[in-house]
C-alpha positions as CSV (number, residue, x, y, z in Angstrom):
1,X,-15.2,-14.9,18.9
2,X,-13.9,-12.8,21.8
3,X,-16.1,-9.8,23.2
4,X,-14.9,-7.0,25.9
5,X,-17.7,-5.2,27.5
6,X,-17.6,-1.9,27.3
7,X,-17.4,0.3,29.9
8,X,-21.1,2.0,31.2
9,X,-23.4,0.3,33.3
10,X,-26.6,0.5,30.5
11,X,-27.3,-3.3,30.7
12,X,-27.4,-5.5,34.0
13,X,-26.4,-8.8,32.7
14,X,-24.8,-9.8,29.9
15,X,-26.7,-11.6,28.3
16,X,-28.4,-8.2,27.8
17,X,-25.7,-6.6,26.7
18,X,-25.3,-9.2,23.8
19,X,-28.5,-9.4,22.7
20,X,-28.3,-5.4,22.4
21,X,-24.8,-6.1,20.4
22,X,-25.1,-8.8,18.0
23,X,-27.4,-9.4,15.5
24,X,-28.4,-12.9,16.7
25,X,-31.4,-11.4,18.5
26,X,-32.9,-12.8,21.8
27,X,-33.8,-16.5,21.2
28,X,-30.1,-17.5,19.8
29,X,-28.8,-15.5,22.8
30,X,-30.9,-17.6,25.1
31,X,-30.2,-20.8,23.1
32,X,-26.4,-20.2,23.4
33,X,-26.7,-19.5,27.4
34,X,-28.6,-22.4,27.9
35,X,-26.0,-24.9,26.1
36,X,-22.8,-23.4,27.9
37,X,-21.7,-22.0,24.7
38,X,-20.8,-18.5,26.0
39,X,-17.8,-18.8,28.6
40,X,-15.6,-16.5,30.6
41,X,-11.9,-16.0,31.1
42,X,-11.9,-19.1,33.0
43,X,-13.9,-21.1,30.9
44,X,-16.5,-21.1,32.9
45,X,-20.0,-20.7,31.3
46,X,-21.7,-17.5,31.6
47,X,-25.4,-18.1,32.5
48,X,-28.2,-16.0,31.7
49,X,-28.6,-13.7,35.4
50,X,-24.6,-12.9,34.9
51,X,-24.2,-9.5,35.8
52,X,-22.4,-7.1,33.9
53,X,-19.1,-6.2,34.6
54,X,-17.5,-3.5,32.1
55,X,-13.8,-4.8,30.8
56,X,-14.7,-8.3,31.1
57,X,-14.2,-10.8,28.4
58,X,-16.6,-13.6,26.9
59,X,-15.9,-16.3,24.7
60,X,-18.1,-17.9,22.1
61,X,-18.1,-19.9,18.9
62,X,-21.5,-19.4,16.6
63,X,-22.2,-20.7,12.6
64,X,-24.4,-18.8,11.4
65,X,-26.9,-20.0,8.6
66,X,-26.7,-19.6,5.1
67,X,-28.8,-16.7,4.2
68,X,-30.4,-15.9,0.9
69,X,-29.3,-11.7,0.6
70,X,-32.3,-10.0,0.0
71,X,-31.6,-7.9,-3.1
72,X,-32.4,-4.5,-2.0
73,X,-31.2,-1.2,0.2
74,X,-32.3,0.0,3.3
75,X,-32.2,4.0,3.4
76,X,-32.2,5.6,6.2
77,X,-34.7,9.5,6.0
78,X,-33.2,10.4,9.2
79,X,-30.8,9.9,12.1
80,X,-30.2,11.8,15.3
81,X,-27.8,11.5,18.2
82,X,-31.1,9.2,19.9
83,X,-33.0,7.5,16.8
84,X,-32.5,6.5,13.4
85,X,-35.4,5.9,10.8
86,X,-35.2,3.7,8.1
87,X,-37.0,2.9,5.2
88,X,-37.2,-0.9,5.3
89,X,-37.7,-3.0,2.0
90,X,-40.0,-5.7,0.8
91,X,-38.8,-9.4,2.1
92,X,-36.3,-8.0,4.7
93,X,-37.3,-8.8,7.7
94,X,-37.3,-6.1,11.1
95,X,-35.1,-7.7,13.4
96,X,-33.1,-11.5,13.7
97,X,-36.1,-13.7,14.4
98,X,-35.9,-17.9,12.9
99,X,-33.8,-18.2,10.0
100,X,-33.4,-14.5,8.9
101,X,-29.9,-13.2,11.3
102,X,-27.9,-11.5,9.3
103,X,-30.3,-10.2,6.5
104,X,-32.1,-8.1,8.6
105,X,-32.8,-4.3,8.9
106,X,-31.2,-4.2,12.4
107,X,-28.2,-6.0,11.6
108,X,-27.7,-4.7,8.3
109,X,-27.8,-1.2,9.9
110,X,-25.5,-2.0,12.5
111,X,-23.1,-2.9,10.1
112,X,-23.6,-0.1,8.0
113,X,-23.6,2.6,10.9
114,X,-21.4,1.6,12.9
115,X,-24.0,1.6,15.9
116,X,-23.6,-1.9,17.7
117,X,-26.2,-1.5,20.1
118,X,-28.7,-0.2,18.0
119,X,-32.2,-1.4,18.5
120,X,-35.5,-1.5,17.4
121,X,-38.5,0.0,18.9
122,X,-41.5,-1.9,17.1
123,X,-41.1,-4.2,14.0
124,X,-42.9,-4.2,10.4
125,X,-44.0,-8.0,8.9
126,X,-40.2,-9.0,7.0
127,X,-43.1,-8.7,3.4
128,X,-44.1,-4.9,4.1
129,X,-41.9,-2.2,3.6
130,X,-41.6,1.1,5.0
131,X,-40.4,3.0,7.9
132,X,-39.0,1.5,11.2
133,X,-38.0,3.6,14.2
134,X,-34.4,2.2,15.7
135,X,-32.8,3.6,19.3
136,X,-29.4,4.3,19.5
137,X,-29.2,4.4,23.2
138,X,-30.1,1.0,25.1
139,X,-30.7,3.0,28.2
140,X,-33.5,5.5,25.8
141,X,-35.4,1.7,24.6
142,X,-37.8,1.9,26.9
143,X,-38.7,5.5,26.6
144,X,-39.2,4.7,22.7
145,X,-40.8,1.6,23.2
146,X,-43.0,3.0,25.2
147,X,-44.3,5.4,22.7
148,X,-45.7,2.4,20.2
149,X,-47.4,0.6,23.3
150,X,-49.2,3.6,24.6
151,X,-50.1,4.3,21.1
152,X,-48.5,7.8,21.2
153,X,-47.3,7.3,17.1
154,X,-49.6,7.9,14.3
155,X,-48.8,5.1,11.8
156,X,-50.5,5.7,8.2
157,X,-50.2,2.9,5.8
158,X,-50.9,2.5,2.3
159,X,-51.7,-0.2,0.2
160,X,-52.6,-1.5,-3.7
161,X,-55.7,-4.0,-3.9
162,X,-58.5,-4.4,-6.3
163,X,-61.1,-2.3,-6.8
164,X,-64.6,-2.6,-5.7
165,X,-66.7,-0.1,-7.1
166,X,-69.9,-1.3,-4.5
167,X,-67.6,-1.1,-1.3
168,X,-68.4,2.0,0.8
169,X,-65.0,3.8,1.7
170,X,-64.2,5.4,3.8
171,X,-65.0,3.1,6.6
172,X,-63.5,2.4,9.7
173,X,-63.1,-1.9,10.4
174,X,-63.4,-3.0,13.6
175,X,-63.0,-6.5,14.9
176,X,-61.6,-9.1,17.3
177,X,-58.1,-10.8,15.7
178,X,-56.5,-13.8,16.7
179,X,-52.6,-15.0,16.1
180,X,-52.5,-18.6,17.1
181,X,-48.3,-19.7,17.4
182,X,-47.7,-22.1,14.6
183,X,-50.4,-20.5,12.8
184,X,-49.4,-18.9,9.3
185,X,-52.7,-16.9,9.5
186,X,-55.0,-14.4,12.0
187,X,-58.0,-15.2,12.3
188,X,-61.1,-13.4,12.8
189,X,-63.5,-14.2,15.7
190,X,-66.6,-13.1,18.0
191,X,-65.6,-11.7,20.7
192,X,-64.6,-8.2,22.3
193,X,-63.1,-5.8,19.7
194,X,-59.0,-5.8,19.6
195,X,-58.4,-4.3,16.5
196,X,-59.5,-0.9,14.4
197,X,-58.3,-0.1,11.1
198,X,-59.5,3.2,8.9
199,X,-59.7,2.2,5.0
200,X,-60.0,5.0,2.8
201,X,-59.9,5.1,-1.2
202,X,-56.9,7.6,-2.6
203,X,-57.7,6.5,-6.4
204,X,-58.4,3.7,-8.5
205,X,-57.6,2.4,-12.1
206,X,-57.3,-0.4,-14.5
207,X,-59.3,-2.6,-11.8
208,X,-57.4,-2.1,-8.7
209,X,-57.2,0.8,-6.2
210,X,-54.6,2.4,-3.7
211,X,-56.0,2.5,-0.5
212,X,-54.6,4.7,2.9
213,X,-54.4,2.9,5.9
214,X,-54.5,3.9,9.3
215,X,-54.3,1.1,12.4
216,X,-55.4,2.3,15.9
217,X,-54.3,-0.8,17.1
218,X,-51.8,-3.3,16.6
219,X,-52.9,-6.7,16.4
220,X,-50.7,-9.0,14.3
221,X,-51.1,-8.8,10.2
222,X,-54.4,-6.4,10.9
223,X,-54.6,-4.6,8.2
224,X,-54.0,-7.8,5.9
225,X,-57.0,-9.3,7.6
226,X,-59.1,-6.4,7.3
227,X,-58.7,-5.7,3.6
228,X,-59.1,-9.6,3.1
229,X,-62.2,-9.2,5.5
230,X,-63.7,-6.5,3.2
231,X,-63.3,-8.3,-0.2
232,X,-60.3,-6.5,-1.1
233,X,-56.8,-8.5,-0.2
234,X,-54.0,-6.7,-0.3
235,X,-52.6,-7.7,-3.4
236,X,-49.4,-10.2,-3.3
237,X,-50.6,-11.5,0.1
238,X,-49.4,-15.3,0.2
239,X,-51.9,-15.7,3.4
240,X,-54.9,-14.0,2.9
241,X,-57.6,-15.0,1.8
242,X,-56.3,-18.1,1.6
243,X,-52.7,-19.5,2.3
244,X,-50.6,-20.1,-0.8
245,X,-47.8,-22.6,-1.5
246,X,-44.5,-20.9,0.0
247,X,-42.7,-18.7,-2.5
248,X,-39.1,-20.4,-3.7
249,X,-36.1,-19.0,-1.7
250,X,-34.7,-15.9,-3.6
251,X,-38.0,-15.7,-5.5
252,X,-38.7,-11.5,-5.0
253,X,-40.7,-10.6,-8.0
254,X,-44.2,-10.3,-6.1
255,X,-44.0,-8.1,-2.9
256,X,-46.5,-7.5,-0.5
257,X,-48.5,-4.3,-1.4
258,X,-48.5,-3.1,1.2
259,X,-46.2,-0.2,2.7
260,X,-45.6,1.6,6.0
261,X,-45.9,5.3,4.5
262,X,-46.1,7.8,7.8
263,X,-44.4,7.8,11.3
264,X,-45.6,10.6,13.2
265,X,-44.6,10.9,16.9
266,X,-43.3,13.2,19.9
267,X,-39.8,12.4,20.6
268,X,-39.7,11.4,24.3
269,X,-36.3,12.2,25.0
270,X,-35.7,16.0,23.3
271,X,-39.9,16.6,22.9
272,X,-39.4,17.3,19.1
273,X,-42.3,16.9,17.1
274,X,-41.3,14.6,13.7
275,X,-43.0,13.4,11.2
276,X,-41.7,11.4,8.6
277,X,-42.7,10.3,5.0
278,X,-41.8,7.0,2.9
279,X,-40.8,8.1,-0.8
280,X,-41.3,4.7,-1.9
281,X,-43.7,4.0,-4.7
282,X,-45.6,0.5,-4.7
283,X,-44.6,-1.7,-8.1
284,X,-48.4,-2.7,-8.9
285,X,-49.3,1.1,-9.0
286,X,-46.3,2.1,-11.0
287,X,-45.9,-0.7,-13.3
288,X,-49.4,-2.1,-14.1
289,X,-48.5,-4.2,-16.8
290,X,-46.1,-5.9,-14.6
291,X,-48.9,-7.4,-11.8
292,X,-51.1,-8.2,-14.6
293,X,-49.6,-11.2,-16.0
């Protein structure tokens, strides 16, 4: 595959510029600079400080994996000249991370806008839908990226568990989490708190109860933890309380319950104030009959 760089000065190597281009994301980027597998007019291999040079040319040969397509659409609510929102589905994951490349929100909506450098600016678990905020200008990232680290969005979740008539809601959760690497699952622990979550009860029937969610932190797979914590897992969780087996490749019928409903934020760039909704409805609200089995 042959790549011209386009003209602009928004990236300062190019290994930035291609990880802001192709859907590979980051690591394979790395992984292909590191074997010599990304080369010059010459031949020569591009290494990873390269700088960018607009109008030059790169070389590169990459097989993707096979790639089961997860079966549903991504919609996007809104788009402006600096962002695009999107409503993200169950079992697709944010960005290109491990085995997922291609079937992924960012690449899919590269593809489907026509916006190559399109980006993310904070990522939902690939089993929780809802809405993501993406950048259309590499040079904005940072402005947008900003706004999820400083905890300048209000992020409202919602959720389907079961119902537990003796719980007091609402409550707020607080509590130190832990994400161990090559760990499936958090883990709670003593220790200073890094994590607040606000549970509150929206209704209940039949057993089970939709629940709103709203993180003041973001500590990885919080809110699952903290509804598992309260005797209430989210239901469709395959980690928590307890891991399960893994569910079978191309296997979607039982989603995580669990959906990113609100986005609300002030636009860095043009100071607008937005605020957007998710119109999704969860499956074990709607169709009850359909969890029960």
């Amino acid at each position: 595959m042959r790549v011209r760089l386009p003209a602009g000065n928004a990236w300062a190597t190019v290994r930035d510029h291609l990880v802001a281009r192709l859907a590979a994301g980051a690591e394979v980027i790395d992984t292909m600079l590191a074997e010599g597998r990304i080369v010059d007019v010459t031949g020569r291999p591009v290494s990873r400080d390269t700088a960018y040079a607009p109008g030059m040319f790169v070389w590169f040969h990459r097989e993707l994996p096979d790639e089961e397509r997860v079966p549903f659409p991504i919609d996007v609510v809104y788009r402006d000249e600096h962002v695009v929102v999107a409503d993200k589905p169950h079992f697709l994951a944010t960005t290109p991370r491990g085995s997922h490349v291609a079937e992924t929100a960012l690449a899919r909506l590269r593809r489907q806008l026509g916006i190559p450098a399109l980006g993310a600016a904070h990522r939902l678990d690939r089993l929780t839908a809802g809405l993501v905020l993406f950048i259309v200008r590499p040079e904005e990232r940072g402005a947008y990226q900003s706004l999820f680290r400083d905890r300048r969005v209000a992020k409202e979740y919602e959720a389907v568990a079961p119902y537990d008539p003796t719980l007091p809601l609402p409550r707020t959760v607080r509590s130190r989490i832990v994400k161990e690497r090559g760990i499936l699952a958090a883990q709670e622990v003593e220790g200073e708190t890094n994590a607040i979550s606000r549970i509150e009860l929206l209704e209940h029937r039949h057993g089970r109860a939709r629940y709103r969610l709203t993180p003041r932190t973001g500590q990885t797979h919080q809110l699952r933890v903290h509804m598992s914590a309260l005797g209430v897992p989210i239901l469709g969780d395959p980690l928590y309380p307890v891991v399960t087996d893994p569910v079978p490749t191309g296997d979607f019928r039982r989603p995580l319950q669990l959906l990113a409903r609100g986005l609300e934020f002030t636009d860095p760039v043009t100071g607008c104030e937005h605020r957007f909704v998710s119109p999704r409805v969860l499956r074990a609200w709607s169709s009850y009959e359909e969890w029960a089995g």
